[in-house]
N, C-alpha and C positions, 0 to 999 in steps of 0.2 A: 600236283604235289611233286617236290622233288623225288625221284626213283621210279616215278611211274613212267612208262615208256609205251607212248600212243601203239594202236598197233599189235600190242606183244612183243614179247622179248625180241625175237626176232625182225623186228619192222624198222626199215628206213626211212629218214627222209626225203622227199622229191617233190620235185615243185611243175607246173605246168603253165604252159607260155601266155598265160592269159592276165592282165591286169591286177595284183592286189589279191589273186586268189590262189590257191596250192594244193596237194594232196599228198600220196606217198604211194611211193611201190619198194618193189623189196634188191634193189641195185643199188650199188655202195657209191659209180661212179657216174653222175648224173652231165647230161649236156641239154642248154636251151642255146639259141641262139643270140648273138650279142649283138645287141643296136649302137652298143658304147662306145669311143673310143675313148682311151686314157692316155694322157700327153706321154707317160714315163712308160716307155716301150719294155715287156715284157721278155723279147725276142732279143733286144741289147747285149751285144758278149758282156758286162760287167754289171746285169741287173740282179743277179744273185748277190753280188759280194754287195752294193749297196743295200739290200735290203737286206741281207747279214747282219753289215754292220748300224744299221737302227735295230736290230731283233737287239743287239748286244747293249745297246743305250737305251732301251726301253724297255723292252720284256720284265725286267726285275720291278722296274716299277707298277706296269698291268697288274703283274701279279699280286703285286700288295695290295693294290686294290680289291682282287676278286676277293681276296681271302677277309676284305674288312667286309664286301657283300656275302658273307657266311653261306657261301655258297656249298652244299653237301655232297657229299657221295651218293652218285644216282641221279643226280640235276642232264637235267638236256639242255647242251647249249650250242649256240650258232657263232662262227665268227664270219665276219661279212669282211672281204677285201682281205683274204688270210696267207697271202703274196706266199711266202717259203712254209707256212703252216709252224711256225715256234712256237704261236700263242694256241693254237688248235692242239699241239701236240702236250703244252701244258696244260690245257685244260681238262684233255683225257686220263692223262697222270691223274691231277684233283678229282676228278667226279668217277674214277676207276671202271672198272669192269660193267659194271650195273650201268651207268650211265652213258649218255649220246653227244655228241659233238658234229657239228654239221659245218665245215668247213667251205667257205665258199669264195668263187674268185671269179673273174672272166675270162681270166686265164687260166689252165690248171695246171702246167706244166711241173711244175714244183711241189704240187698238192698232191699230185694222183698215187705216188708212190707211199702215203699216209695211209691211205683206206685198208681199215681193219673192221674189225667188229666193234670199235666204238667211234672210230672217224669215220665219216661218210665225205666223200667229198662234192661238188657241185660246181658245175660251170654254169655261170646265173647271171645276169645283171640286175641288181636286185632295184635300178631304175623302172623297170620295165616288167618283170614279174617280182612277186613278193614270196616271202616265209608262208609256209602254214601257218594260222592262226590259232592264237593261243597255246600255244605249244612251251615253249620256252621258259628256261629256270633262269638263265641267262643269252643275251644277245651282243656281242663285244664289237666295236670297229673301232680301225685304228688307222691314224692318216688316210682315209677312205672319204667322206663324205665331204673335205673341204675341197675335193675332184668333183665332185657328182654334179649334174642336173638335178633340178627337181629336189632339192638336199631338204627340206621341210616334205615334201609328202614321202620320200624317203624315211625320214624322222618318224612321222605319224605311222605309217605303215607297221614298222619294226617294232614299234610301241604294240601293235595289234595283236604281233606274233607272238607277245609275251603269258607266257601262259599268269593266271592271277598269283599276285605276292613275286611275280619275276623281275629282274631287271633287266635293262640298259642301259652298257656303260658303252661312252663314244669318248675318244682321245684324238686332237688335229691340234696342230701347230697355229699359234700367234706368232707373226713376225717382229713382235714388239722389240723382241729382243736379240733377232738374228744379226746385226750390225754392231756390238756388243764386242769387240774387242781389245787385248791390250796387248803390245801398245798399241794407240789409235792406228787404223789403215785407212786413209781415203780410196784406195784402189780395195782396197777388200770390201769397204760398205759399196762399192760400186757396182762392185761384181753382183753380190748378197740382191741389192735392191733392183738390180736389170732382172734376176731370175725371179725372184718374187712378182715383177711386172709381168715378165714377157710369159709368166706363169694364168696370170693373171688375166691377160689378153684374150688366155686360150678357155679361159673358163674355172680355172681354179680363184677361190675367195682366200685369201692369205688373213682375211679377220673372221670368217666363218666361227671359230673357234671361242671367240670370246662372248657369242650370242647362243650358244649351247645351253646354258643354264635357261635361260626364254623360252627356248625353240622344244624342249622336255618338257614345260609346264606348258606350251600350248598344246603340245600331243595331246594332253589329259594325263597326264602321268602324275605321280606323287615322292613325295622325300625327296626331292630334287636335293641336287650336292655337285659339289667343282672343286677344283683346287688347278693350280698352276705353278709347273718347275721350269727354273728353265736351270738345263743340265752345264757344265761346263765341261768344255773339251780341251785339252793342252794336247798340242802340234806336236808329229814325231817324225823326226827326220827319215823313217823309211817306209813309213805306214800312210805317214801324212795324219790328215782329216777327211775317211773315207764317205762320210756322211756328206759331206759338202764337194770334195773333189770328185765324188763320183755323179753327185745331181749334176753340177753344172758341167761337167765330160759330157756327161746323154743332152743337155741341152745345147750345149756349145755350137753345136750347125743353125739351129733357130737364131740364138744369142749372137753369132757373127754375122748370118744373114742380114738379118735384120736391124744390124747394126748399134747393139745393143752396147757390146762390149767392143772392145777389139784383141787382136790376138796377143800384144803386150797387156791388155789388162789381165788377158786370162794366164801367159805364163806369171804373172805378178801377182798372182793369188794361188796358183799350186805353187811356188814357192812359200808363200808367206802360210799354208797348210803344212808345210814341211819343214818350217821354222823352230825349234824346239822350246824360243821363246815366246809364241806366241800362245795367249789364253783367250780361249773365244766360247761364247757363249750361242748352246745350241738355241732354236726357237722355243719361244715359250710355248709346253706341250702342255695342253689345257685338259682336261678329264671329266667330266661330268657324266653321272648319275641318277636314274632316276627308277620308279617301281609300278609296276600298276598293282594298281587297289583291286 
């Protein structure tokens, strides 16, 4: 039930490098070792300010969601792939003092300075080892799993971890609508659809996202639910479109290498990011939901 906290008041989460299985000790800042690579480099001078700037065009919406899953004061929840820790650090806010929040990344750079008495942090690949079981009031990930391997035993796993009557809410990007600008740009859906591929190449599923509602009802999970927004961005002459100008910056050496783009497409898209008449429409960010029984 939501408020009870495995363990004793004082008890943390931690997990153990073996398959699918976990436990806990009483350390706030955990490390396993990572078998994963992630295309979008953690170590990047300008990965902060990108993931900033999605915490700022997404976060308010996460949140409206937790709050329609009437999530309590005293709930134990996990965020998986918790990049700068925004949505970890709002979920401790929500579930207050009494409650746990187990924030986890492969990388923690960003994370580790969070760890108090109700963030715990984790260096995890949660391909490779999993959550405690049954544990959880809620489970959150967000642009996470449309990177993963193994994104369906992934899926089933995280359903495990859900203690009964808990949720999993997962949110990834459909590219449906990343091309999506006005006025039309041939050179910007050019740009848009090399990074979606060359993304693509490497292992990320750019339609992952629209098979979430399925991929929750195969876990065994119950109440299934989705929705899809896709946000609009208007272009500002000194900010730009950090969402987009700053992905395809970290991609830009694959993207040229491999002769995706070329260097006139790429400055023909940070200007037209920088356009103040341009309205572009971010990917459609898909959300789905579901509870074990």
């Amino acid at each position: 039930m939501p408020g009870e906290r495995p363990g004793g008041d004082d008890s943390k989460y931690a997990v153990t490098p073996s398959p699918l299985r976990s436990s806990e000790t009483g350390t706030a800042n955990l490390e396993i070792p990572m078998p994963t690579q992630y295309l979008l480099d953690p170590a990047w001078y300008a990965e902060r300010d990108r993931l900033n700037s999605l915490t700022r065009l997404y976060d308010p919406g996460t949140m409206a969601l937790v709050e329609r899953l009437d999530l309590r004061p005293g709930a134990r929840c996990a965020e998986i792939g918790a990049g700068t820790g925004s949505v970890a650090e709002l979920l401790a806010r929500h579930v207050g003092p009494g409650g746990q929040v187990l924030a986890v990344d492969t990388d923690t750079r960003f994370l580790d300075p969070l760890a108090d008495a109700v963030i715990t942090v984790a260096r995890q690949d949660v391909t490779a080892t999993a959550l405690p079981r049954g544990q959880f009031d809620l489970i959150h990930a967000r642009l996470l799993l449309e990177h993963l391997p193994r994104r369906d035993d992934v899926l089933a796993s995280l359903g495990e971890s859900l203690a009964p009557g808990g949720w999993l809410l997962v949110e990834d990007l459909d590219w449906a609508t990343a091309e999506v600008i006005d006025p039309p740009s041939p050179v910007y859906n050019r740009v848009t659809g090399a990074c979606r591929e060359f993304m693509r190449s490497r292992g990320y599923d750019p339609e992952f996202a629209r098979r979430l509602p399925r991929c929750l009802a195969a876990a065994g999970l119950a109440d299934v639910g989705a929705q899809a927004v896709a946000v609009q961005v208007r272009a500002d002459a000194v900010g730009g479109i950090p969402q987009w100008e700053l992905l395809v910056a970290q991609l830009a050496p694959g993207l040229l290498a491999g002769g995706w783009i070329d260097k006139t497409d790429l400055e023909s898209f940070t200007a037209i990011c920088r356009d103040s008449d341009s309205v572009i429409f971010a990917p459609l960010m898909i959300s789905s939901w579901a509870r074990r029984a």
